[in-house]
N, C-alpha and C positions, 0 to 999 in steps of 0.2 A: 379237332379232337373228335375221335370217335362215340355214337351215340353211348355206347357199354364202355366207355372210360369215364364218361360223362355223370353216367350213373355211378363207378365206384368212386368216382373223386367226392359228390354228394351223400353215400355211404359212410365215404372214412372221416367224414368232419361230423357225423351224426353219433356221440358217446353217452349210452342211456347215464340217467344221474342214477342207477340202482347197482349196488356192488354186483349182486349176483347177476347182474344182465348183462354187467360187463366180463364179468368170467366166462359166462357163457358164450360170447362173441369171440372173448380170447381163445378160449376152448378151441370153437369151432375155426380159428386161424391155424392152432396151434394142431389140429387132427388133419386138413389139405392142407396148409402150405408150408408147417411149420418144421424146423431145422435146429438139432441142439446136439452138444457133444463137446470135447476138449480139443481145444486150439494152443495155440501156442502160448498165449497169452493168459491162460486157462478156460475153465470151463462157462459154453456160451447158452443161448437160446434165442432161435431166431427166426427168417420167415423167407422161405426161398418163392420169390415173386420178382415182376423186372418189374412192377408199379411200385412206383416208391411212395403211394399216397397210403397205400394197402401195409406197407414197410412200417412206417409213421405210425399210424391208426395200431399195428400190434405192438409197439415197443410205447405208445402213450397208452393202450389199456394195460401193461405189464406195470409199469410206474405207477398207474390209479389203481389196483389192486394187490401189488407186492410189492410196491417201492423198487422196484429193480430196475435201476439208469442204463442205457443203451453204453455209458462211456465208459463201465469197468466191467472185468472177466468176473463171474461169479464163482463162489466155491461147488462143489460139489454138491453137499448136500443144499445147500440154497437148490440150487438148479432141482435136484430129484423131489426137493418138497412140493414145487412147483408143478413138476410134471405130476406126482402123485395125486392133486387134487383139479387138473386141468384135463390129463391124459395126454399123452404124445402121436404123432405118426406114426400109423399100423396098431394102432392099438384100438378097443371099445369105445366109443363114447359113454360117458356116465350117465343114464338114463336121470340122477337126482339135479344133473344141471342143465336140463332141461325139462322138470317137471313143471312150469309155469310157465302159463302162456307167454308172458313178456319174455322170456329168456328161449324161447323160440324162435319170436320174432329175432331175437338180440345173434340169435345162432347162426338164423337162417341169412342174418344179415354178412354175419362172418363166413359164412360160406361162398355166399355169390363174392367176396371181396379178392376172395382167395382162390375158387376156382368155377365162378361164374362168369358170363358173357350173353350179350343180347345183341340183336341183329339191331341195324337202321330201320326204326319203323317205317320209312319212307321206301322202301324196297318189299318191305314183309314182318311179316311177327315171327319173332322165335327166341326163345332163354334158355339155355341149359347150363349144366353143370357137368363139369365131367370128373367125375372122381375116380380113382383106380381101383378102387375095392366094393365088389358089391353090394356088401354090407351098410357100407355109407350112401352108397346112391340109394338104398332100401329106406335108412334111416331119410335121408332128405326127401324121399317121394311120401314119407308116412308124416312129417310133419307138416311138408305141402297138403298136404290130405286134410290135415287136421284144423288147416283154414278154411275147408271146403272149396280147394280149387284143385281140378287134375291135372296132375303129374306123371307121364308114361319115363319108361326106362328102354333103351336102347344100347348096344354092344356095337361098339364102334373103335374095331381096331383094338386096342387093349385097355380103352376105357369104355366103363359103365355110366352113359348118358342120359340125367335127368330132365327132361326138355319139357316143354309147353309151345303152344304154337296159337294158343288162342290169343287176339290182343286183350278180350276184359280177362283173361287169366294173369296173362303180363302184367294188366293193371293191377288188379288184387295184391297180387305175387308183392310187387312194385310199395303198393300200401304196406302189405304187411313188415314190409323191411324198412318200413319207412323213410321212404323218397321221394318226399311229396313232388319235390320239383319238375326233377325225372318225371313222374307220374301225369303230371299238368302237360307237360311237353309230349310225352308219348300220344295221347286223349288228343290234345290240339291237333295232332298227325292225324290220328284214328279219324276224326269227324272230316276233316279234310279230306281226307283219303273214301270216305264214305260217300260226303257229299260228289266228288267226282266222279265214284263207280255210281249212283244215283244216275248223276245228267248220264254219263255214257250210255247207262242201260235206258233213260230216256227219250236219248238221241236214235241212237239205236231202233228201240221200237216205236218210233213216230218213222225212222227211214224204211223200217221195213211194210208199214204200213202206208206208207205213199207208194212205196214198191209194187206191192200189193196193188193199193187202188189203178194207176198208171196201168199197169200189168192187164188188171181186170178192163178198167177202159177201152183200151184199145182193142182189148177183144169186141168188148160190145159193139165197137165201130165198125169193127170189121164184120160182123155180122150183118149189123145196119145197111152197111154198103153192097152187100151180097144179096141182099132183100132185095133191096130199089132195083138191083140190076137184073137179077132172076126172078124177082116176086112180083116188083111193085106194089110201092107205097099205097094206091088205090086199093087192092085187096087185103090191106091190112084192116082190122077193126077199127075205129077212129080213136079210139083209147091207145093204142099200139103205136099207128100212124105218127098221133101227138108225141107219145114217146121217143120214139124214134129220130124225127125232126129238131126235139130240143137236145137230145143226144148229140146229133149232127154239129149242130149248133153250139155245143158246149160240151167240146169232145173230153176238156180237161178235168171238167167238173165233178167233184164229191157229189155223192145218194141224195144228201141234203139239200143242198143248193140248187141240184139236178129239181128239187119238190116244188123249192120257190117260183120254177116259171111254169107252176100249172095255175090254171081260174077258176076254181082256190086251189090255194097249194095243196100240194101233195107229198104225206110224209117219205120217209127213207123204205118201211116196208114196201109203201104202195110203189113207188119207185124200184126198187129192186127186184120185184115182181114182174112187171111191165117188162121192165130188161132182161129179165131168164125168160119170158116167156116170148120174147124177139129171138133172144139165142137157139130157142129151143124151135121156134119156127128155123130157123137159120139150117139149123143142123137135119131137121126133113127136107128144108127143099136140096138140100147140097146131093149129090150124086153118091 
């Protein structure tokens, strides 16, 4: 099962105990996914989705707020009283069924069930929404807002794309619709995923720092060696000389370690010194 089924399946089992929070979830089923009009049978109201967890969850808040069973046609006006205080597809949202923060959360929750989607956090972060009318991607991004997490919008083909790409946005998002599960599992990914770019960028820059050191070494050597052959070591200063020798000696050796075989040691400056100023002889006597 996919990560973002994974989450609406933990969405559609989540039904606030507060009437209005539960309208407002309906609501928000009933403005993206929802489906109503006369059938043969007579007149229905419904929920055009191929998750049938997201199916379930809008015909069990239809029954916990108007008693209306999935297994009989309704009358008409049942049906329009309904739409009347819910709103239908293509129409407004009722700004009074979502004046309360909880019935936000209870919308936004209806939203992602109906035309939300979120990537594999093991690949990438990303959540959107794709709804067909701008108006409602406007509406979804101002109440994402209104939790203080950003919400951009994007035109994608002939939908209006509410997306997020940050993962603590995702988590936020994720609390606010309350998913705790989802949310715990996402987070486990993130610190995993964290921890790994961590070592890599550690691995990384320790390889390119032996790169470095190696790189520089062998130069030094090869100066050294250009000394004794065109210089000689004799007409070096005896400070230089010394240098030079344990250089020789310890061609692979780090600054530091290079200090430990003077009497007394000698730190990394004093050493790295000695060895630009070999190079630098190196480089006059060379032609």
């Amino acid at each position: 099962m996919s990560f973002s089924r994974e989450v609406k399946k933990e969405l559609a089992k989540r039904v606030s105990p507060a009437r209005h929070c539960q309208i407002a979830e309906l609501a928000a089923l009933m403005h993206f996914c929802g489906d109503y009009g006369r059938g043969e049978a007579g007149f229905f109201l419904g929920f055009q989705t191929e998750n049938e967890a997201v199916v379930r969850k809008g015909f069990t808040l239809l029954k916990k707020t108007y008693n209306i069973d999935t297994d009989r046609a309704l009358e008409e006006q049942e049906m329009q009283g309904v739409l009347a205080k819910i709103g239908g597809p293509g129409e407004p949202v009722n700004p009074l069924l979502i004046k309360n923060s909880c019935c936000k959360r209870a919308f936004l929750r209806g939203a992602f069930l109906a035309v939300g989607s979120i990537s594999d956090p093991a690949k990438g972060y990303h959540l959107e929404f794709d709804c067909v009318e701008e108006e409602k991607a406007r509406l979804l991004q101002e109440l994402i807002r209104s939790f203080e997490i950003e919400a951009k919008i994007i035109l994608r083909k002939k939908y209006h794309v509410v997306y997020l790409k940050e993962g603590s946005s995702i988590v936020d998002l994720l609390n606010v619709c309350e998913a705790p599960v989802s949310l715990m599992n996402l987070e486990n990914m993130r610190i995993l995923k964290e921890m790994r770019n961590s070592v890599n960028r550690r691995v990384n820059c320790e390889t390119a720092n032996i790169a470095k050191t190696v790189t520089a070494a062998a130069r030094q050597v090869e100066d050294i060696e250009y000394l004794r052959r065109y210089y000689g070591f004799q007409n070096l200063p005896e400070p230089l000389r010394e240098m030079a020798e344990i250089r020789l000696e310890y061609p692979d050796a780090p600054l530091k370690e290079l200090g430990e075989y003077f009497h007394p040691p000698l730190g990394k400056s004093g050493v790295n010194h000695r060895l630009r100023r070999l190079s630098e002889l190196a480089e006059k006597v060379r032609p």
